[in-house]
C-alpha positions in Angstrom: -3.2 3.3 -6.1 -3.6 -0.6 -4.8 -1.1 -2.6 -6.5 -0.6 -6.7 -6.5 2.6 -8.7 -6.5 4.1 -8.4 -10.1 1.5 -6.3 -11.5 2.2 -2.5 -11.1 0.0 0.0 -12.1 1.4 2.9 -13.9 4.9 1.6 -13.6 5.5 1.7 -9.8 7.9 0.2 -8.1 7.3 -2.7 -5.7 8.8 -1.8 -2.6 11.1 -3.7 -0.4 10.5 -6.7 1.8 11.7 -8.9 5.0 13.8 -12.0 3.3 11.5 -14.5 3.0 7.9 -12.8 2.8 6.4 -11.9 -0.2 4.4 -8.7 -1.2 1.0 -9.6 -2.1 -0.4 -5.8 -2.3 0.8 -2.2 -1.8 -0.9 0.8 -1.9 1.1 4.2 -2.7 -2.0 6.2 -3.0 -0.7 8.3 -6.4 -3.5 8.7 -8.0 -4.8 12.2 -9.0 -5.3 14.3 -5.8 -9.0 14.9 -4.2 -9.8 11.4 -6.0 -12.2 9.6 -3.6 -10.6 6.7 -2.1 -13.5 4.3 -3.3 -12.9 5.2 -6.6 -9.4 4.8 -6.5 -7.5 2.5 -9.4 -7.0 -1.1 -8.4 -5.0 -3.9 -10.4 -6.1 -7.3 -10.5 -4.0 -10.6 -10.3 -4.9 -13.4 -11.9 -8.6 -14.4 -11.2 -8.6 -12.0 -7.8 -9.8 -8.8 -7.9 -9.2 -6.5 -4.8 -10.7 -3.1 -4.2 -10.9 -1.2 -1.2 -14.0 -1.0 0.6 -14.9 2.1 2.7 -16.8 3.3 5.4 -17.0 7.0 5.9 -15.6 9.0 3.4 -11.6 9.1 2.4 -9.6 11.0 -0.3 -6.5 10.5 -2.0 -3.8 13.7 -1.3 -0.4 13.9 -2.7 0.8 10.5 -1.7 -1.0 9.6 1.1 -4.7 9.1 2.0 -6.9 10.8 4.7 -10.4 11.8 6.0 -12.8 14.2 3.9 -15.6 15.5 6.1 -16.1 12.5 8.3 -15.5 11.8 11.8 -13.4 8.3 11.3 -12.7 6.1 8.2 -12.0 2.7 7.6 -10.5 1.2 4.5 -10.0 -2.5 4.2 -10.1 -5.4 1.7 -10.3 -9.3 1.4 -6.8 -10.7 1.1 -8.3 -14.1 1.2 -5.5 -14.9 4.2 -5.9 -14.7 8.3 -1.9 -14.5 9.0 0.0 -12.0 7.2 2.1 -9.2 7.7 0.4 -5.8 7.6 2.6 -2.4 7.2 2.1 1.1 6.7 3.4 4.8 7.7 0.8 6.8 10.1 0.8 10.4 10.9 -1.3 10.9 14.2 -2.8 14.5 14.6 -5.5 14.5 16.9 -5.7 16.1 20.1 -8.7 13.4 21.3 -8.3 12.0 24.9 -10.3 8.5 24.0 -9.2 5.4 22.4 -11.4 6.0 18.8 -8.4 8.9 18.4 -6.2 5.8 18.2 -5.2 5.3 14.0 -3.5 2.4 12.4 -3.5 -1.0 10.6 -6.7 -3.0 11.4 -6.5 -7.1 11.2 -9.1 -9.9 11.2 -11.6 -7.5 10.4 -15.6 -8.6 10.7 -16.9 -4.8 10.7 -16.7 -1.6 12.5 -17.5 -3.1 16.3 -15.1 -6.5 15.4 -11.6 -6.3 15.1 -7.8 -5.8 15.9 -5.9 -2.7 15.6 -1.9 -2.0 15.6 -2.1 1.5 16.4 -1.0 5.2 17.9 -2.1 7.8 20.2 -0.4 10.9 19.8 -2.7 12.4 22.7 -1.1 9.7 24.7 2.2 8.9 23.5 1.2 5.2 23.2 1.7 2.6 20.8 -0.8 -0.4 20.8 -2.1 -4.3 20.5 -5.8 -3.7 20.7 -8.8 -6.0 20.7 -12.3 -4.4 19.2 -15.3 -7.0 20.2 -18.7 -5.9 20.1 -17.6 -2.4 20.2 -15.6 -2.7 23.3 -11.7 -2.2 23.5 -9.0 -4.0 25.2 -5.8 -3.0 25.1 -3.3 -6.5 24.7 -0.4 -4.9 24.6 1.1 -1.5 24.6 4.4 0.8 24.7 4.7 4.2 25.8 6.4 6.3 22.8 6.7 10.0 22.5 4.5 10.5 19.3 4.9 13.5 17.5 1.8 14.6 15.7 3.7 16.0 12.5 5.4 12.9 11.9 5.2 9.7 10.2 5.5 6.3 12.2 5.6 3.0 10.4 3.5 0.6 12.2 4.6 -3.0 11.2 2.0 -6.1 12.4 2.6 -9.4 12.0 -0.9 -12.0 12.3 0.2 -15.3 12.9 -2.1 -17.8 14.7 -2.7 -17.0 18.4 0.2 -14.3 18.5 0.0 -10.8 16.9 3.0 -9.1 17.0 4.5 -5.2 16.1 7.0 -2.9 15.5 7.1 1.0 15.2 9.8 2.4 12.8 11.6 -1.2 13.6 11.7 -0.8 17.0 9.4 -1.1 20.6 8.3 -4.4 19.7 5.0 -5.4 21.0 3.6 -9.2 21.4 0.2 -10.8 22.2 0.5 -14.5 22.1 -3.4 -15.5 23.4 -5.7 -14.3 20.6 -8.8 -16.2 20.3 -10.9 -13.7 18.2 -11.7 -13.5 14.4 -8.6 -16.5 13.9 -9.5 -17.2 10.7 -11.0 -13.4 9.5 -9.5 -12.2 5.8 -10.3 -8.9 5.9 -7.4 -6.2 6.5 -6.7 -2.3 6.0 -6.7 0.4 8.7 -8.1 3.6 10.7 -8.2 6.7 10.8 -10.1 9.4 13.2 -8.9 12.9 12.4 -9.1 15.4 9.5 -5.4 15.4 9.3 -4.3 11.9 10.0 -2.3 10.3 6.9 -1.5 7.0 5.5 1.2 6.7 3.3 3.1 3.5 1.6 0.3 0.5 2.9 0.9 -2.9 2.1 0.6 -6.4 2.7 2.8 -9.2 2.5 2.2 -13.1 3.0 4.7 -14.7 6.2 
């Protein structure tokens, strides 16, 4: 279920952050398995409402979120900031050779042929920076990583200005300091491709 800073829903517990950034939303995905993501339970704060919006359909399993008979899925939101720190754990399953295969956080998003993606390959063992305009990719930045398909990876990416920068599980930090596209974009969430890909444990915090 999405959550905002110092409201929980049914009790949860706001997870840790970095000193000095702030959790604005986090998403455990608890609610009652099978439960369609869009019709998932969402808390408002104040005078801002945020709900997931989807494209493609998506489901709620036992903690974690995936795909229900659809070929890719995107979840995002309006968190009414550009530069922010997006995290969340990722298990990669597919065996697909191309780049769509590639799941993770999305940034700055304008729609489904406009925006960034923090993300991994397990076909191709790499972790990457990569730039979505007008439906064509460009990879900014990238690390090769031994990914292991039955595994969760906590992709960490930080928006901030010109430079978007990453971590995965803390460590292979990535950094592209020349972004010109979507600057000032609110929209945020992330990607998935295959049936069995996972998301577990999303959030959002401010820098």
């Amino acid at each position: 279920m999405l959550c905002i800073r110092n409201r929980p829903f049914h009790n949860l517990l706001i997870p840790p952050s970095k000193k000095g950034e702030t959790i604005l939303v986090f998403d455990q995905f608890t609610d009652t398995e099978s439960l369609a993501l869009s019709s998932h339970s969402i808390a408002p704060i104040n005078s801002l409402s945020v709900s997931w919006t989807i494209e493609n359909q998506l489901k709620i399993y036992s903690n974690q979120t995936g795909l229900l008979n659809a070929a890719y899925g995107f979840g995002y939101f309006n968190a009414g900031i550009s530069d922010l720190v997006i995290s969340g754990k990722f298990k990669s399953t597919t065996t697909g050779s191309n780049n769509s295969y590639q799941i993770g956080v999305i940034g700055r998003f304008v729609d489904n042929l406009n925006y960034w993606k923090v993300c991994i390959h397990a076909y191709n063992d790499k972790f990457r920076i990569y730039e979505v305009v007008a439906g064509s990719g460009s990879t900014r930045a990238e690390a090769l990583i031994p990914i292991d398909p039955a595994t969760f990876y906590t992709i960490r990416a930080v928006f901030n200005g010109q430079t978007i920068s990453a971590t995965l599980d803390n460590t292979y930090p990535l950094s592209y300091g020349s972004a010109t596209f979507n600057l000032s974009e609110t929209k945020h969430g992330f990607y998935l491709r295959a049936a069995a890909d996972r998301l577990d444990d999303f959030k959002i915090l401010s820098l």
